[in-house]
PDB file of N, CA, C and O in Angstrom:
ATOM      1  N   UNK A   1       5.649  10.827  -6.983  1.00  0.00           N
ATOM      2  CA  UNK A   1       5.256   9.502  -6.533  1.00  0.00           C
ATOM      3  C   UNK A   1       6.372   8.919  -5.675  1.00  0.00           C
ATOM      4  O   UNK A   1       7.567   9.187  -5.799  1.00  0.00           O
ATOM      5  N   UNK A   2       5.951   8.274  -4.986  1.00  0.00           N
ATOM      6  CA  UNK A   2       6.922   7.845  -3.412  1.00  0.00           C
ATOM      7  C   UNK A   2       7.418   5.935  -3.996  1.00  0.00           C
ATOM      8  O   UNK A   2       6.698   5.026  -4.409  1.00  0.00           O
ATOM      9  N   UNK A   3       8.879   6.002  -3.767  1.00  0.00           N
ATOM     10  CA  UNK A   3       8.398   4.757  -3.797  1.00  0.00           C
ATOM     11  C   UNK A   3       9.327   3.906  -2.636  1.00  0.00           C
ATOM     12  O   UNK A   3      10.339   4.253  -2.027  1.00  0.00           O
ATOM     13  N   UNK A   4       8.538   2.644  -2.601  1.00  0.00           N
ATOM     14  CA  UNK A   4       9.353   1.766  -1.617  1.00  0.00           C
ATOM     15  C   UNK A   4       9.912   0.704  -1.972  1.00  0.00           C
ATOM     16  O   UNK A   4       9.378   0.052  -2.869  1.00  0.00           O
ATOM     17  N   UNK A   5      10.976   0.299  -1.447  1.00  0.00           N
ATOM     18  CA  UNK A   5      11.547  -1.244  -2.293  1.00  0.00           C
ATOM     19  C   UNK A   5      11.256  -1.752  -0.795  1.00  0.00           C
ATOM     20  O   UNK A   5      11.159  -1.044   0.208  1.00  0.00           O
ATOM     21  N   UNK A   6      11.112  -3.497  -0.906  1.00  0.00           N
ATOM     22  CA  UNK A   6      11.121  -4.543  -0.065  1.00  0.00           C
ATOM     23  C   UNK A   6      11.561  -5.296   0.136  1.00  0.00           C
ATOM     24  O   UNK A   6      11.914  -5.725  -0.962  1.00  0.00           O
ATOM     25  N   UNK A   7      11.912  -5.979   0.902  1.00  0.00           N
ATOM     26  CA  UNK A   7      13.188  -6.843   0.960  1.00  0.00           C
ATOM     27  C   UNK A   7      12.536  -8.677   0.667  1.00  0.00           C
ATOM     28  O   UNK A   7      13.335  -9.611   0.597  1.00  0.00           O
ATOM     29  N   UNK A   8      10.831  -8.905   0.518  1.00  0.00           N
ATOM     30  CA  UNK A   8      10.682 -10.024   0.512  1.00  0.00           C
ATOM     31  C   UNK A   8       9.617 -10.063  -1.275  1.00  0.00           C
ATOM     32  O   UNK A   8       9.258  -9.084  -1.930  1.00  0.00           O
ATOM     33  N   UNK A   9       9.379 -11.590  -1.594  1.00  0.00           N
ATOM     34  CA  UNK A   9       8.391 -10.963  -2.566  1.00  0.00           C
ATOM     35  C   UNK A   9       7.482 -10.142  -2.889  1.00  0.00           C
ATOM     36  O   UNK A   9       7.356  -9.711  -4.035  1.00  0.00           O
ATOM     37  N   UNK A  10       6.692  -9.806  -1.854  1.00  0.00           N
ATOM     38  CA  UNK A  10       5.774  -9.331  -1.750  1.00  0.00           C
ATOM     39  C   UNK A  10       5.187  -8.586  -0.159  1.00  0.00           C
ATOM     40  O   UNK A  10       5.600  -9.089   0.886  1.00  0.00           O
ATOM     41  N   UNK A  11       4.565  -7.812  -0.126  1.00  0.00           N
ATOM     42  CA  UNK A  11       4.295  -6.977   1.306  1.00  0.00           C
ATOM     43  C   UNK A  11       2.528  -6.537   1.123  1.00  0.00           C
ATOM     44  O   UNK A  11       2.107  -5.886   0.167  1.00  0.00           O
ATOM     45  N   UNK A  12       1.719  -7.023   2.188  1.00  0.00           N
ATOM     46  CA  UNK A  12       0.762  -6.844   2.563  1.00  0.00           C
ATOM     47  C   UNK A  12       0.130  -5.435   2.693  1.00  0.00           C
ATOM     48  O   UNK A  12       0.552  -4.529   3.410  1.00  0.00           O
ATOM     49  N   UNK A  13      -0.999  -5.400   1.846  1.00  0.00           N
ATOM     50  CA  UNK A  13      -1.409  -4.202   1.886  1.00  0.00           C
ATOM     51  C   UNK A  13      -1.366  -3.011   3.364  1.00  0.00           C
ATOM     52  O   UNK A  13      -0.999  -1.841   3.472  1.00  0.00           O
ATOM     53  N   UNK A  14      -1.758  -3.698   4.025  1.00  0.00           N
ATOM     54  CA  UNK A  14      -1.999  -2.866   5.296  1.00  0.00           C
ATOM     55  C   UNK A  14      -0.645  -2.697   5.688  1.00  0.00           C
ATOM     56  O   UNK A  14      -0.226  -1.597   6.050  1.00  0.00           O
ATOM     57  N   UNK A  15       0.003  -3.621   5.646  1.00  0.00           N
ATOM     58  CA  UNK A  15       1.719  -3.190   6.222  1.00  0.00           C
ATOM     59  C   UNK A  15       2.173  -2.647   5.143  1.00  0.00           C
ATOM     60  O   UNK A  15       3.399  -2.760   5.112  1.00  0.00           O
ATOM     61  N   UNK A  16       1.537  -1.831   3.776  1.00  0.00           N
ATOM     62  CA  UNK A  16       2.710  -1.286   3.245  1.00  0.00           C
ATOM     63  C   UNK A  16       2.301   0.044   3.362  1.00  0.00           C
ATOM     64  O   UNK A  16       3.041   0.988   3.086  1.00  0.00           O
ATOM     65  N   UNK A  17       1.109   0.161   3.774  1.00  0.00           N
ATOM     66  CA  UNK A  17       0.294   1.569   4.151  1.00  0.00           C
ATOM     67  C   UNK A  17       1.149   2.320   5.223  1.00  0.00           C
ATOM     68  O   UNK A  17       1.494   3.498   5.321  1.00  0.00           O
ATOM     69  N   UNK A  18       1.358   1.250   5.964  1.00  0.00           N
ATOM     70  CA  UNK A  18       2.005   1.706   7.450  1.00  0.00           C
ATOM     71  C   UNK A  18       3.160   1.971   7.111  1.00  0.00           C
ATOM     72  O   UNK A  18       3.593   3.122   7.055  1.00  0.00           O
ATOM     73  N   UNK A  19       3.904   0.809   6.802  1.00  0.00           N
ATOM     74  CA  UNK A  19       5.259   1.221   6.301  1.00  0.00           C
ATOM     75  C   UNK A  19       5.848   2.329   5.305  1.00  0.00           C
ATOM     76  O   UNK A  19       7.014   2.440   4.926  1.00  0.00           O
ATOM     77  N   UNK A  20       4.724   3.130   4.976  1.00  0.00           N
ATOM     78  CA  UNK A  20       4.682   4.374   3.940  1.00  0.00           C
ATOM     79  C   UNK A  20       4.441   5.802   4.593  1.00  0.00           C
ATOM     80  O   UNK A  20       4.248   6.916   4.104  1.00  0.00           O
ATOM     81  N   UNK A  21       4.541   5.255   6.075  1.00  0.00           N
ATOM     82  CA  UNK A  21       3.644   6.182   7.007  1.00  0.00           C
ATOM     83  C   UNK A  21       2.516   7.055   6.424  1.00  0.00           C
ATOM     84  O   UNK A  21       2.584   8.274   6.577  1.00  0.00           O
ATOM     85  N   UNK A  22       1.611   6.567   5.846  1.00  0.00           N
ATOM     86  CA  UNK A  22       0.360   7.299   5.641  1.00  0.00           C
ATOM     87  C   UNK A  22      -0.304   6.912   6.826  1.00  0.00           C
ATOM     88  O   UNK A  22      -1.091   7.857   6.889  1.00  0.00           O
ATOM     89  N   UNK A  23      -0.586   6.156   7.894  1.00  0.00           N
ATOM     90  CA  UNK A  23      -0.962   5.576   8.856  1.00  0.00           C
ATOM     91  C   UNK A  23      -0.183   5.682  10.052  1.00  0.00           C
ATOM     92  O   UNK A  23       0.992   5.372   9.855  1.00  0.00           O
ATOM     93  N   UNK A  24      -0.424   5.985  11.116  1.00  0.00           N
ATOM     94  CA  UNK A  24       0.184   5.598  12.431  1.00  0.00           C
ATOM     95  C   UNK A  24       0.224   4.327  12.512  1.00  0.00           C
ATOM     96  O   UNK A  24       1.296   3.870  12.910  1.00  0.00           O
ATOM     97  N   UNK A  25      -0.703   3.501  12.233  1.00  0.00           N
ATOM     98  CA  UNK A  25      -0.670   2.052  12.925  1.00  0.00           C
ATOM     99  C   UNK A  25      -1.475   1.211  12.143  1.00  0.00           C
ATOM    100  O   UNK A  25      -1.832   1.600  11.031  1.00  0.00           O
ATOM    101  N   UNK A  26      -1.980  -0.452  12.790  1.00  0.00           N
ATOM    102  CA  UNK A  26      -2.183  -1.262  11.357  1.00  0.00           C
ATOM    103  C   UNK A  26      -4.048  -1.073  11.630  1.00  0.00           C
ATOM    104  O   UNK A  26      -4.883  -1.387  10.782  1.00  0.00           O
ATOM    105  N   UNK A  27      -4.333  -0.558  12.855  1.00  0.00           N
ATOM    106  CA  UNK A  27      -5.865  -0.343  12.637  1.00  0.00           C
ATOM    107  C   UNK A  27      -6.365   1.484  11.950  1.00  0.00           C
ATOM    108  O   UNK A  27      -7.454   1.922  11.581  1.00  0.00           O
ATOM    109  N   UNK A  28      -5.409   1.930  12.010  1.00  0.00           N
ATOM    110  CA  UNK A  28      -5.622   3.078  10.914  1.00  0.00           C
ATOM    111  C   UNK A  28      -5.950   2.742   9.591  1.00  0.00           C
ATOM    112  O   UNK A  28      -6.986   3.069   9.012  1.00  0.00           O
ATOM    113  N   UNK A  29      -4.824   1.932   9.037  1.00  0.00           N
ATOM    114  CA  UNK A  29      -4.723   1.046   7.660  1.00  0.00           C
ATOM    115  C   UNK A  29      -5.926   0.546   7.426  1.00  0.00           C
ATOM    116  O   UNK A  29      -6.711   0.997   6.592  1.00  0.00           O
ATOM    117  N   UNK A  30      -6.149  -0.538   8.251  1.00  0.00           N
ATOM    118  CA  UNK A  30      -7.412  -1.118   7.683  1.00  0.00           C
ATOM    119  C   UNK A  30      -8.651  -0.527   7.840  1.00  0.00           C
ATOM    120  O   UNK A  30      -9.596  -0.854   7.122  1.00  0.00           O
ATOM    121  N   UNK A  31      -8.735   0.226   8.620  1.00  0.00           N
ATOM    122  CA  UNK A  31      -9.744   1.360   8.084  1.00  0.00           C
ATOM    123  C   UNK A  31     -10.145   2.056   7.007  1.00  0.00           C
ATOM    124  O   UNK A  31     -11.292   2.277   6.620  1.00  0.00           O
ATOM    125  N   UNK A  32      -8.877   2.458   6.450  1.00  0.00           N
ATOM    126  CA  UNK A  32      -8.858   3.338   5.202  1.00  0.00           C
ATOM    127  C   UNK A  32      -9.041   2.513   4.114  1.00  0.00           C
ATOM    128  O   UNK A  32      -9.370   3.111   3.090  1.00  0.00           O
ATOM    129  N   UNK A  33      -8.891   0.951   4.006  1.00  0.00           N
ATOM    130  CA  UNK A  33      -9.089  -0.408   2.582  1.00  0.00           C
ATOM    131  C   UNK A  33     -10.346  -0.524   3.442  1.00  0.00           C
ATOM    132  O   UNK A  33     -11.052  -0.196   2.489  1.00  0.00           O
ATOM    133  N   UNK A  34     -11.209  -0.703   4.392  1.00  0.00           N
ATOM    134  CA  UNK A  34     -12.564  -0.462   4.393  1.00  0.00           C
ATOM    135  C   UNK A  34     -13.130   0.228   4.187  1.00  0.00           C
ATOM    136  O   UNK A  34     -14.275  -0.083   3.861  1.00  0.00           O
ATOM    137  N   UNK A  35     -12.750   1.671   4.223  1.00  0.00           N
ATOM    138  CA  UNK A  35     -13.760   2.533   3.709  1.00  0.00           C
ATOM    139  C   UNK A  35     -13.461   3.254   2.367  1.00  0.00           C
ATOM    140  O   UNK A  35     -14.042   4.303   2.091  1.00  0.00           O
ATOM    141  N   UNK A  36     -12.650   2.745   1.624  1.00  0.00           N
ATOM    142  CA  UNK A  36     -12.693   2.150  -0.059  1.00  0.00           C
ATOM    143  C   UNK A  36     -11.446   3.305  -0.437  1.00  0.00           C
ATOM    144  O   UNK A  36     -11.149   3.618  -1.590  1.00  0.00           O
ATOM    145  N   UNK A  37     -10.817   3.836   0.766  1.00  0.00           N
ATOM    146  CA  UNK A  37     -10.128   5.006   0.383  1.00  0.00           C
ATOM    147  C   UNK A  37      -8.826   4.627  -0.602  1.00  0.00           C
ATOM    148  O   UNK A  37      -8.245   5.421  -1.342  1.00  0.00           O
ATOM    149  N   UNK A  38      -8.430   2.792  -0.365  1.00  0.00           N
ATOM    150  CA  UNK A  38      -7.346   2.657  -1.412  1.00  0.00           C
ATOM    151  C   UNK A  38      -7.369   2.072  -2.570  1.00  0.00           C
ATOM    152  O   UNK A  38      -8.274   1.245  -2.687  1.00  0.00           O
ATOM    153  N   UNK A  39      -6.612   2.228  -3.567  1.00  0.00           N
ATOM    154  CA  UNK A  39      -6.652   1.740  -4.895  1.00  0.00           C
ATOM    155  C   UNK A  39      -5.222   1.135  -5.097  1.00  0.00           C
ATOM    156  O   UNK A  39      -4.193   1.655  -4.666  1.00  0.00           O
ATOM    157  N   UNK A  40      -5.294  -0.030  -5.809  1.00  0.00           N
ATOM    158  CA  UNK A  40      -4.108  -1.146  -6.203  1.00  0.00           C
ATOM    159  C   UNK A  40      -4.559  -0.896  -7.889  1.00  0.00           C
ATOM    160  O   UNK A  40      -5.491  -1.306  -8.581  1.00  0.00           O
ATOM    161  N   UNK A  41      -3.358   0.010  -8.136  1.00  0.00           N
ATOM    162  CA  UNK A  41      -3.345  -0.187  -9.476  1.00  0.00           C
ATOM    163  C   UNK A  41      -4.861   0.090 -10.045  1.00  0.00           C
ATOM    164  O   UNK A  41      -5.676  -0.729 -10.471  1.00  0.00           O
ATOM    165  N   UNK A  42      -4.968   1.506  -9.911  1.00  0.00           N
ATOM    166  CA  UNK A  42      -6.196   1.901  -9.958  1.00  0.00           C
ATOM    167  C   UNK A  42      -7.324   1.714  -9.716  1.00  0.00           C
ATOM    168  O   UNK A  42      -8.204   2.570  -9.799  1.00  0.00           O
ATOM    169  N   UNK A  43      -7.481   0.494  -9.357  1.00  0.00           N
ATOM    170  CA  UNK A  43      -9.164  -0.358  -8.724  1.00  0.00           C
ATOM    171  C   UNK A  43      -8.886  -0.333  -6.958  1.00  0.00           C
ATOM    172  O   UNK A  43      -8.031  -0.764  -6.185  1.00  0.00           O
ATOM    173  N   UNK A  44     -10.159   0.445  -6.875  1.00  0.00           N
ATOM    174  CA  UNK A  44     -10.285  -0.022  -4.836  1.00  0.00           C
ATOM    175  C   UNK A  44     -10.172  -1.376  -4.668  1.00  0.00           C
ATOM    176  O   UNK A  44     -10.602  -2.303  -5.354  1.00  0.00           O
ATOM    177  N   UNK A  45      -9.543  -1.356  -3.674  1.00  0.00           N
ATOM    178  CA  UNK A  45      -8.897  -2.426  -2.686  1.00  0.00           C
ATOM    179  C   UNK A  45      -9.339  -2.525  -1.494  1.00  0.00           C
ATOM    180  O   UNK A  45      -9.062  -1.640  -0.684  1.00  0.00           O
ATOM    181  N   UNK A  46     -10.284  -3.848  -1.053  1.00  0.00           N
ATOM    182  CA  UNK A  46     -10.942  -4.112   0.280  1.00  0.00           C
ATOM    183  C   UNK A  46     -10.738  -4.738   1.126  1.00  0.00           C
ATOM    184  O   UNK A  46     -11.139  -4.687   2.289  1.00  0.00           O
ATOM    185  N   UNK A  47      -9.356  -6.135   0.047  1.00  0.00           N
ATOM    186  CA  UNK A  47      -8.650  -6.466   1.014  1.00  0.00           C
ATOM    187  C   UNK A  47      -7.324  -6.259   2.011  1.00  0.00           C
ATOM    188  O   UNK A  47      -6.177  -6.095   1.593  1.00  0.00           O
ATOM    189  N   UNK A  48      -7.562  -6.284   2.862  1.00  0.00           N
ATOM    190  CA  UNK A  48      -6.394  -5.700   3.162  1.00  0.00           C
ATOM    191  C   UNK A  48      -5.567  -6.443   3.481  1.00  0.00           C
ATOM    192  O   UNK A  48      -4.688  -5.791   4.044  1.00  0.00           O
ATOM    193  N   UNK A  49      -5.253  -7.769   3.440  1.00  0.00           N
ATOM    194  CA  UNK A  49      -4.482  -8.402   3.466  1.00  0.00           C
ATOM    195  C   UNK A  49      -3.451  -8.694   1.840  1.00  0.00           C
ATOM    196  O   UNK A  49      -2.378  -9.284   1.711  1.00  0.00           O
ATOM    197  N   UNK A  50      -4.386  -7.955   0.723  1.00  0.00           N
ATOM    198  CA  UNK A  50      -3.871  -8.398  -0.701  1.00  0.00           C
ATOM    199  C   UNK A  50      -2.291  -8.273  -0.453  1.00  0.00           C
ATOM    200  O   UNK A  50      -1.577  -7.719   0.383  1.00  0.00           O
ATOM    201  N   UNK A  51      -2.081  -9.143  -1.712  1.00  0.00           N
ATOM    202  CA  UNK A  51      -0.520  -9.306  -1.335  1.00  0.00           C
ATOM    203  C   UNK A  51      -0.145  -8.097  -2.813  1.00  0.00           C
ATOM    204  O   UNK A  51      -0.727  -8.154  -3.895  1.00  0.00           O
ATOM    205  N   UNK A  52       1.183  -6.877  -2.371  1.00  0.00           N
ATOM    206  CA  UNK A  52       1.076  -6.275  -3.589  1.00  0.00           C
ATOM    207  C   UNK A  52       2.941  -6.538  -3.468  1.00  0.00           C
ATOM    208  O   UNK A  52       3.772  -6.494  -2.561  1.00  0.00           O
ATOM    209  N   UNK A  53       2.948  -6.754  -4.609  1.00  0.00           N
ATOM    210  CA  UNK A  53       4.400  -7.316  -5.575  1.00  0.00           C
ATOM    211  C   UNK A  53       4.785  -5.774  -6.147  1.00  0.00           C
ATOM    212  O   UNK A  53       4.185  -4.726  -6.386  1.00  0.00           O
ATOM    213  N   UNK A  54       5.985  -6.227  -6.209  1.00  0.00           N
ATOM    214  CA  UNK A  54       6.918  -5.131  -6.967  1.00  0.00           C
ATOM    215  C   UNK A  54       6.152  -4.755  -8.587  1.00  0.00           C
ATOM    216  O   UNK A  54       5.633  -5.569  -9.350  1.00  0.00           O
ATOM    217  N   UNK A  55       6.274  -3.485  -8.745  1.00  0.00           N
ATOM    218  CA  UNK A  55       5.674  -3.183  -9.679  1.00  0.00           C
ATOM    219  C   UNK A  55       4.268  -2.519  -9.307  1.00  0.00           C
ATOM    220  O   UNK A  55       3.898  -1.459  -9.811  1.00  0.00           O
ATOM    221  N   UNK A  56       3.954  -2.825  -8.916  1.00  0.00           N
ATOM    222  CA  UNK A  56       2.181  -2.764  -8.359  1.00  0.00           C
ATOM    223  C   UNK A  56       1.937  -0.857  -7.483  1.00  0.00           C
ATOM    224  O   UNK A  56       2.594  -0.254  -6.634  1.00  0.00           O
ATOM    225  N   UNK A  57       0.911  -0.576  -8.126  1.00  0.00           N
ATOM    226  CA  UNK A  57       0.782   0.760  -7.650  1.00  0.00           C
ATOM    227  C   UNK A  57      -0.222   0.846  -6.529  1.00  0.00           C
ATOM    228  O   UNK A  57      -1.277   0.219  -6.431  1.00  0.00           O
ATOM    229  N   UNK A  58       0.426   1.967  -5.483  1.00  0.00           N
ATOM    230  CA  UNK A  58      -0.930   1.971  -4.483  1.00  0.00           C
ATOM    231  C   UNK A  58      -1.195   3.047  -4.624  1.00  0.00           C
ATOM    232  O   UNK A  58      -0.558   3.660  -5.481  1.00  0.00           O
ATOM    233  N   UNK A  59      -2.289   3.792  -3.822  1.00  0.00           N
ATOM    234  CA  UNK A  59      -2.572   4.938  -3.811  1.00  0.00           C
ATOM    235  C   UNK A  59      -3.658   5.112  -2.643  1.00  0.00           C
ATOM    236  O   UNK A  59      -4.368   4.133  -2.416  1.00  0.00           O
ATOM    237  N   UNK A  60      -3.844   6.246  -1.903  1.00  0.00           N
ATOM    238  CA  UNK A  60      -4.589   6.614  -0.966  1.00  0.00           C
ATOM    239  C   UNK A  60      -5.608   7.843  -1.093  1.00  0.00           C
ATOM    240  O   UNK A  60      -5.297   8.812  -0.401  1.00  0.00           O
ATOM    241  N   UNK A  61      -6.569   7.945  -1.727  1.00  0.00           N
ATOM    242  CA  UNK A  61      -7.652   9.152  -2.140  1.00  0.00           C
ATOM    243  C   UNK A  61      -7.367  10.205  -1.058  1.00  0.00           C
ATOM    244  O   UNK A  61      -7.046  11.273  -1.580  1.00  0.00           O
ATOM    245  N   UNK A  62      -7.385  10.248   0.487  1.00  0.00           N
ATOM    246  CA  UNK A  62      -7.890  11.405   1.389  1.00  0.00           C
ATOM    247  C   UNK A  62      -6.834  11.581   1.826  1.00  0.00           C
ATOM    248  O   UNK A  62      -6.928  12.104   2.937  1.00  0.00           O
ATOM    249  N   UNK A  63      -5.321  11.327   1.373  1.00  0.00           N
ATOM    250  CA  UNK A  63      -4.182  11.893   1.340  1.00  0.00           C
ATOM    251  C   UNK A  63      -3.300  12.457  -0.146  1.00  0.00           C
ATOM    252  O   UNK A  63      -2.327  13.139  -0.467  1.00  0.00           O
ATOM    253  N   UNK A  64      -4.308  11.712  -0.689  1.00  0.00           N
ATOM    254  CA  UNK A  64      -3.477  12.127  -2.077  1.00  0.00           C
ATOM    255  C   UNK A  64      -1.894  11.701  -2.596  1.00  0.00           C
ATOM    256  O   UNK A  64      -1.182  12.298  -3.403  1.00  0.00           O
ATOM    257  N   UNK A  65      -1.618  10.448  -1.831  1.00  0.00           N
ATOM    258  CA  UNK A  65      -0.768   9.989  -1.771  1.00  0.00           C
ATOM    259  C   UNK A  65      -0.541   8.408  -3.638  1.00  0.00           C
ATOM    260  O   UNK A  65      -1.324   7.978  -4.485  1.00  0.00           O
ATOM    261  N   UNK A  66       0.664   8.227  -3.378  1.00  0.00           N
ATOM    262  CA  UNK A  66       0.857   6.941  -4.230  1.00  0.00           C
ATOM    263  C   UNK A  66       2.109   6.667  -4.394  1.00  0.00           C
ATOM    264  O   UNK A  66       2.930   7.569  -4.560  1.00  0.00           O
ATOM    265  N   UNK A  67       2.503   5.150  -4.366  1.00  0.00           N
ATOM    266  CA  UNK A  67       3.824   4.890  -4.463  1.00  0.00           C
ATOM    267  C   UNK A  67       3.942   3.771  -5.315  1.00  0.00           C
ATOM    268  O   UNK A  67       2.985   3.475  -6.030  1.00  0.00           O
ATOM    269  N   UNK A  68       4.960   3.122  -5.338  1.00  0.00           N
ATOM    270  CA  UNK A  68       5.235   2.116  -6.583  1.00  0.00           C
ATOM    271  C   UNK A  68       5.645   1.249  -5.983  1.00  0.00           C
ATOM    272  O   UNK A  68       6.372   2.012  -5.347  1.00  0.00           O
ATOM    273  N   UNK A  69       5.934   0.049  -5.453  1.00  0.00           N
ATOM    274  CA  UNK A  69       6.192  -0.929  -4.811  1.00  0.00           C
ATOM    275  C   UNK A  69       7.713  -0.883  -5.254  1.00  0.00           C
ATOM    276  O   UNK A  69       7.982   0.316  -5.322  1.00  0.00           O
ATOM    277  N   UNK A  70       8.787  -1.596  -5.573  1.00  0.00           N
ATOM    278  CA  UNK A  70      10.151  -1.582  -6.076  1.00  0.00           C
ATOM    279  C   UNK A  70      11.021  -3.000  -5.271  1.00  0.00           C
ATOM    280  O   UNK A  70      11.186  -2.879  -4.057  1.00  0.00           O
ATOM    281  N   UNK A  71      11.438  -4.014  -5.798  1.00  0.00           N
ATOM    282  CA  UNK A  71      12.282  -5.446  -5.353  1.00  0.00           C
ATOM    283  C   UNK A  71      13.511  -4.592  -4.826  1.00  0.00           C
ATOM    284  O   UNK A  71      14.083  -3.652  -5.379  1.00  0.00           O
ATOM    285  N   UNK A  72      13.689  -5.026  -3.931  1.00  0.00           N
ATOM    286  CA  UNK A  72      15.484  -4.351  -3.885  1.00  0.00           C
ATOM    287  C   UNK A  72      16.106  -5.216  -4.282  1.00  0.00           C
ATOM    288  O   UNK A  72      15.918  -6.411  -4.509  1.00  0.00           O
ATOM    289  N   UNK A  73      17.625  -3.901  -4.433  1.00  0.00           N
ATOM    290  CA  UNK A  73      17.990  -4.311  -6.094  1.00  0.00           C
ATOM    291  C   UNK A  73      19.284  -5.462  -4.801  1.00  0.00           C
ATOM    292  O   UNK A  73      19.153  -5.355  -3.582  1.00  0.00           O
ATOM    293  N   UNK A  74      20.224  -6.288  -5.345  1.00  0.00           N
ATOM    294  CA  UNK A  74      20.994  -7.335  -5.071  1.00  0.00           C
ATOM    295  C   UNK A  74      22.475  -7.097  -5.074  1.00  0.00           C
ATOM    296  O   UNK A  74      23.249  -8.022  -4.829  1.00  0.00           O
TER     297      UNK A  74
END
């Protein structure tokens, strides 16, 4: 499992897709939370704007991907 830390509270689904490079870009992203391919903490995710917080799991079905969100540390 991959994970990323962030530097603010929280990071937007579609920008953390990207920022995970599972995506080239942010209309790749929202493609893939429309066509139900991601899960937040095990439940599909449609929005793609959801806000996901440290702690919070993502995951991508047609990559087989998942990471863990993580606060950076101080």
């Amino acid at each position: 499992m991959q994970e990323i830390a962030i530097h603010t509270e929280y990071i937007q689904l579609n920008q953390l897709i990207k920022l995970a490079g599972w995506v080239e870009n942010g209309s790749e992203a929202n493609a893939c939370i429309e066509e139900g391919l991601v899960q937040v903490n095990g439940q599909t995710e449609l929005r793609k704007r959801n806000k996901i917080y440290p702690g919070m799991q993502v995951s991508i079905e047609s990559e087989d991907l998942a990471l863990t969100v993580l606060a950076e540390l101080k």
